[in-house]
N, C-alpha and C positions, 0 to 999 in steps of 0.2 A: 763507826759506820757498820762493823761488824758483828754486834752485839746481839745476841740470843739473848732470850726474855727464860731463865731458868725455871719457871714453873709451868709455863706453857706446853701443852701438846700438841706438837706438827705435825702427829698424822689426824687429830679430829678435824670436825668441820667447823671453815673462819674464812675471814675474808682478808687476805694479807696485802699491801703495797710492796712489792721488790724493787731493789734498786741495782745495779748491777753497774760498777765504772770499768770503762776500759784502759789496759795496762800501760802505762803510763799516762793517762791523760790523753792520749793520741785521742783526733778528731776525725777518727776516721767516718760515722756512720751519718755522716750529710753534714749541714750548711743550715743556718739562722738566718732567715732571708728576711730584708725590710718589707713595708706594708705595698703593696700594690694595685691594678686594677684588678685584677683576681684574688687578693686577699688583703680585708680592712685592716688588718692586725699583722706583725711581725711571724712570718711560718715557719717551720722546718722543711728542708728538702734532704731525703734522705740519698746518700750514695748509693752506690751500686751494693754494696755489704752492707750498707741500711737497710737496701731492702729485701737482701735473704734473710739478716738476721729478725727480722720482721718477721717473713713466710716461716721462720724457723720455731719460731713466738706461736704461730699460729696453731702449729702441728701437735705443740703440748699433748691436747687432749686425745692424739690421735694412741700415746702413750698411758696417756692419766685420765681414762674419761671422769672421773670424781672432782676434775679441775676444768671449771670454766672461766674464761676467759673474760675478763670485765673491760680494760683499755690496757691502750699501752701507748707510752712517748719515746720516740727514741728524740735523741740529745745527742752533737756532733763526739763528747766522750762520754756518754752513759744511757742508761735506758729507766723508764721507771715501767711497772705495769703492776695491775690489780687484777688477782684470783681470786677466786672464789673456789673452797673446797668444800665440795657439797655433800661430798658422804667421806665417812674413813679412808684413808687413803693407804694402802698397802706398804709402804714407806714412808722414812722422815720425808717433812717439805724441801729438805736439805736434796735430797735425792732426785725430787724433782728438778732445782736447778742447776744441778750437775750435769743431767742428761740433757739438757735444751744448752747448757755450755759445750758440751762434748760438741752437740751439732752444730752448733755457731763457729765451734774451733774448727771442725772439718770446711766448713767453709772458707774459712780467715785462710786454711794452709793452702787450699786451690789458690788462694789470691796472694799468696805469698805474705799473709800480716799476722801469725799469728807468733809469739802467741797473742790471746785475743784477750783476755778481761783478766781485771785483776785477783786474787785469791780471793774466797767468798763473798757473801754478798749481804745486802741488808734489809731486813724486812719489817715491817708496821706494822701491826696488828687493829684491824679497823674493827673494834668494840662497842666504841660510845656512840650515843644520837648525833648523826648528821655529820659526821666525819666521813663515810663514803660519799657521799655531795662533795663537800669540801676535799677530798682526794681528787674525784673526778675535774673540777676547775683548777685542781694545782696544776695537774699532767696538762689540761688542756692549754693555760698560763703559760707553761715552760719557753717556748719559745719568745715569745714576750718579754719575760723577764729576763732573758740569756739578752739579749739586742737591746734591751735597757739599759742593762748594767756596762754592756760593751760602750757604750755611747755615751754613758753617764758614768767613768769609772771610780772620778774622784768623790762620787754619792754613797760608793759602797765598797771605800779602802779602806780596809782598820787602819787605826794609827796609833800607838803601842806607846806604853808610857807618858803619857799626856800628864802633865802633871795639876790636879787640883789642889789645894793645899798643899800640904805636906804631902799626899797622897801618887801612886802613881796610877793610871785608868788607862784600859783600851776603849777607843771609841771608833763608831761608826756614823756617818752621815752629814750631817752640815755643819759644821767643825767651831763656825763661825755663829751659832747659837749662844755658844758659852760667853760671848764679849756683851751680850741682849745687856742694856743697864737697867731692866724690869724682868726681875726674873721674881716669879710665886711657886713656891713649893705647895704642893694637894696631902693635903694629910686629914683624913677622914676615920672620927671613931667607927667601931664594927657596928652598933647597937642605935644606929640613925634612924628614926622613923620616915616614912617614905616623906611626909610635911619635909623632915629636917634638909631630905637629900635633896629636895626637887628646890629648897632653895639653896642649898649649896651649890650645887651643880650651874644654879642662875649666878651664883655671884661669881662665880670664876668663870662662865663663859662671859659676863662682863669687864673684870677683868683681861682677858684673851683680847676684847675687842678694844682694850683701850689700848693694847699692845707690848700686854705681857708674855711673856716666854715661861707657860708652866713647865712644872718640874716634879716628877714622880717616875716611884718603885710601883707604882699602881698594887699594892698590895692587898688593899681592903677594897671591901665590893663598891662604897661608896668612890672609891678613891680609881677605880677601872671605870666607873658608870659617869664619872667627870674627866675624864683622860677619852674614852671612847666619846663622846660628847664634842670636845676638845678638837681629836683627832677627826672624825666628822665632818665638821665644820669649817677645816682646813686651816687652824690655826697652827703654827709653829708650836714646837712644844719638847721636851728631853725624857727619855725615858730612862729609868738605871735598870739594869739586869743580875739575876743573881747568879747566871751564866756570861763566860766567857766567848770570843770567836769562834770556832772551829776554821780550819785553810780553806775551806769550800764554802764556807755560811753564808749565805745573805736571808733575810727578812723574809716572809709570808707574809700571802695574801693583800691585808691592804695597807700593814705597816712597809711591804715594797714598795708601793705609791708612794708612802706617805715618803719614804726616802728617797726616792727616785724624783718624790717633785722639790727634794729640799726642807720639807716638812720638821723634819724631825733629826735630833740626837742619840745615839742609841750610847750610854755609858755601862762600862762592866769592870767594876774595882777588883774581879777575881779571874783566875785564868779560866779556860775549858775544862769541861767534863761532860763524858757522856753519859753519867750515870743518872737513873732519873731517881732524884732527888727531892723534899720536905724542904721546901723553906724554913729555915729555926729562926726560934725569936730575936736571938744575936744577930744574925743576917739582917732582918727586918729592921731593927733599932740602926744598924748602923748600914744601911742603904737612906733609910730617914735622914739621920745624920750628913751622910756624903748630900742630898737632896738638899738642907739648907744650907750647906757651907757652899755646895753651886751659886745658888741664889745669891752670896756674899760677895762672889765673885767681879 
C-alpha cells in the first residue's frame, strides 16, 4: 500500500489517486448507510471528523495552488481522492500529503482521536486511456461496495489452503463452483483470426448455456474476449490469478458484482505481492495446468 513508483517524478505534472487509511482501522470518518428515499444506492454519511477532514482536503490548494482538486471519498477507515498537478510543484507530492496530515491531525487532537492516520500513504499514477473515468466511478462505487461486502461477507472471504489436487489455493467467492460436474477450461492460441475467435467465443458461450462452469487464467486476448463474454452474460465461471489476496482486497469494478452476485471463483495458487509484475511463461503453463485439473475435479 505504500509503494513509490522509483523512476517517477513527484514534483512534475500527473494526475495521482491518494489513499490514505486511518491508524488502526478505526471508523471514525462516518457510516455506510443502506439505499433509501433520498438515496437509490447504499451512501456515506460522514462524522463530524469526516467532515473537517473533508474542509481539510479542500484547503490543499489554498497551500499548493499547482494541485487541483479532482474528487474525493471519504470511507468510515480511509479516504481515497484524485489530483491533479498542473504545473511543477515546489515539493515532493510526499510533502504535500504531510501538510493536509498535519491539519487533519490538528483536528483529530481537538476531538481527542488522534493520532489520526497511519504512516504514509499510497498513490496511483493515472497515465493510461480512460483510467481517470474508471477512478472517478471507483470513488463514487466505494460506498456500494463497503454495504456489499458487509451483507454479503461469505462472497468475499478468502479461504486459504483449499486443496485442489495435490495442490494448495487461496480462493475468493462461491466456494461451491468447484463441485459444478461440467466444468471447460478456455484455452485460446494468440494468432486466432477474428473468423476463428467469433466462433470460438460462440462455442463456449454455448457451452455456458448448457450449464457449464468455465474455467480460465484469461491470459490470451482470445481467452479474456471469451471470459468477458462469459462474465457479461452472467454465467458462472472460475478465474485463476497470478496474484495472491492482500488483508484488505476485494475485486473491482464489475468482477465485484460478478462476486457479490455469486457469479464467479476467484483462485490464486501463489501468495501476495505488491510488486507489479510480467507474467512468465512458467506462470502461464502452469495456471493452464491448475485450469484443467479444476475441470477433473
Amino acid at each position: 500500500m505504500k509503494r513509490r513508483h522509483d523512476r517517477h517524478d513527484y514534483q512534475s505534472p500527473c494526475i495521482y489517486m491518494i489513499t490514505l487509511v486511518i491508524k488502526g482501522r478505526r471508523p471514525l470518518l462516518g457510516s455506510v448507510c443502506p439505499p433509501d428515499e433520498g438515496h437509490p444506492q447504499p451512501w456515506f454519511n460522514p462524522s463530524a471528523l469526516g467532515e473537517r477532514i473533508a474542509a481539510c482536503w479542500r484547503e490543499i490548494p489554498q497551500f499548493y495552488p499547482q494541485v487541483r482538486l479532482l474528487a474525493l471519498q471519504l470511507m468510515p477507515d480511509h479516504l481515497h481522492g484524485i489530483v491533479h498537478v498542473t504545473e511543477r510543484l515546489p515539493r515532493h507530492l510526499g510533502h504535500v500529503i504531510s501538510g493536509f496530515k498535519v491539519g487533519c491531525n490538528r483536528v483529530a487532537r481537538e476531538l481527542s482521536l488522534s493520532p489520526l492516520w497511519e504512516e504514509g500513504y499510497n498513490d496511483r499514477i493515472l497515465q493510461g486511456r480512460g483510467q481517470l473515468n474508471a477512478m472517478f466511478k471507483y470513488l463514487q462505487d466505494n460506498p456500494r461496495r463497503l454495504w456489499t461486502k458487509r451483507n454479503h461477507p461469505e462472497l468475499f472471504r478468502t479461504q486459504q489452503e483449499v486443496t485442489i489436487g495435490d495442490q494448495k489455493v487461496t480462493v475468493m467467492g462461491n466456494r461451491f463452483l468447484l463441485d459444478s460436474p461440467n466444468k471447460v477450461a478456455v484455452k485460446c492460441h494468440r494468432d486466432m483470426t477474428e473468423e476463428e475467435k467469433e466462433r470460438t467465443i460462440a462455442r463456449f458461450l454455448m457451452m455456458a448455456q448448457r450449464g457449464a462452469v468455465l474455467v480460465s487464467p484469461r491470459i490470451s486476448q482470445g481467452e479474456k474476449d471469451v471470459m468477458d463474454m462469459i462474465q457479461e452474460a452472467g454465467f458462472p465461471f472460475i478465474q485463476l490469478l497470478e496474484n495472491g489476496f492482500s488483508p484488505f482486497w476485494k475485486p473491482g469494478g464489475e468482477m465485484f458484482n460478478a462476486c457479490a452476485s455469486g457469479q464467479v471463483l476467484l483462485v490464486a495458487p501463489w501468495p501476495y505481492h505488491s510488486d507489479h509484475r510480467t507474467i512468465t511463461r512458467d506462470q502461464c503453463l502452469r495456471l493452464n495446468d491448475l485450469a484443467a485439473l479444476i475441470c477433473t475435479m
